[in-house]
N, C-alpha and C positions, 0 to 999 in steps of 0.2 A: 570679623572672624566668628563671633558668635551665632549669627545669622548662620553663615555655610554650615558652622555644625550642629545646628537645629534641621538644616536642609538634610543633612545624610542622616541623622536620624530618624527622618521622617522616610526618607526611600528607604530606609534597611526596615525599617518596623513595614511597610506597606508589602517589602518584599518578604520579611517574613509573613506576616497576615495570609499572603497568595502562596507561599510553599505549604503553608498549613492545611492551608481551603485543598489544594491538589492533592493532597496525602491524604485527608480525611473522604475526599468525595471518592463516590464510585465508578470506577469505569464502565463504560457501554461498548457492548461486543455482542456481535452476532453470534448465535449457535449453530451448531447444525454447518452441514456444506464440507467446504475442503478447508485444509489447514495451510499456510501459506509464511510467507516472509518477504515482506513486503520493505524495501527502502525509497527515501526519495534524497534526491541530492539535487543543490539550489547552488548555480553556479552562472552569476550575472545575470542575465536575462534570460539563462535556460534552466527548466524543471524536467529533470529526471526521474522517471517512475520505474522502479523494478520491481517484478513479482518473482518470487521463486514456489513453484508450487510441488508437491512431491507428488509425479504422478502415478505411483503404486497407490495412494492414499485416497482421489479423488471423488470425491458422490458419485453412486450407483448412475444416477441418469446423467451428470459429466462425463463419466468415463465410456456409459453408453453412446453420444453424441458425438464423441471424440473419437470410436470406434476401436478403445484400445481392448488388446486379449479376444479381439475377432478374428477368426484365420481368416486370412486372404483379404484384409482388408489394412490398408494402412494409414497411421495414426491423423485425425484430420485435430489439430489445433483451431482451426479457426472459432471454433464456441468461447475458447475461454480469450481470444483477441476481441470477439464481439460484445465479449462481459465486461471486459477493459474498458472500452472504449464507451460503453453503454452507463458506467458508476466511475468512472475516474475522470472529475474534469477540475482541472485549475483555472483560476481567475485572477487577475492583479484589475487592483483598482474599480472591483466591480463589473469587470470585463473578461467574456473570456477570451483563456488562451488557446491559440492554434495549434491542433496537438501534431505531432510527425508521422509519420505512418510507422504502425504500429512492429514489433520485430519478437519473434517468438525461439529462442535456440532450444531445438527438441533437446530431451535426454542425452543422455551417451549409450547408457543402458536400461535396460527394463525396469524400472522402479523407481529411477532416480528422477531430479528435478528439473522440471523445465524452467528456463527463465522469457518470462514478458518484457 
């Protein structure tokens, strides 16, 4: 019995040691660009990626590309599906994964967020 509670002391001290390290270190984040909200959801052997991006917000040359607030021109999404697909890749086991074809739901309205 003494053994096992030498064992869990040794996992809590270890698990504290690593919540310490996380809380004191700093996090790395890109500047600059569009601002977003990004989830992922892991369900059996499929990996969900969502972006929400606020497209009233977007970088001057996104929103260029994108063609939005052009008269007579309507919104082309495809730059920020080719950004996806260009920086978002998973791997299991050192392999990657097969990603789905990609799915973009415009806005509702002028401002609001698209989702990836």
């Amino acid at each position: 019995m003494k053994v096992i509670v030498l064992a869990v002391t040794r996992i809590l001290s270890l698990l504290s040691a690593l919540a310490l390290l996380l809380a004191i270190s700093p996090a790395g984040a890109h500047i600059g660009g569009t601002t977003g909200l990004a989830t992922i959801i892991v369900s059996g052997q499929t990996v969900q990626y969502n972006l929400g991006l606020s497209v009233g917000h977007v970088a001057p040359e996104l929103a260029d590309a994108m063609h939005l607030a052009q008269p007579g021109l309507a919104p082309d999404y495809s730059p920020v599906l080719r950004a996806v697909a260009e920086k978002i890749h998973v791997q299991s086991d050192g392999r990657p994964c097969e990603a789905a074809p990609a799915n973009l739901t415009p806005p509702a309205q002028e401002g609001a967020s698209a989702v990836v």
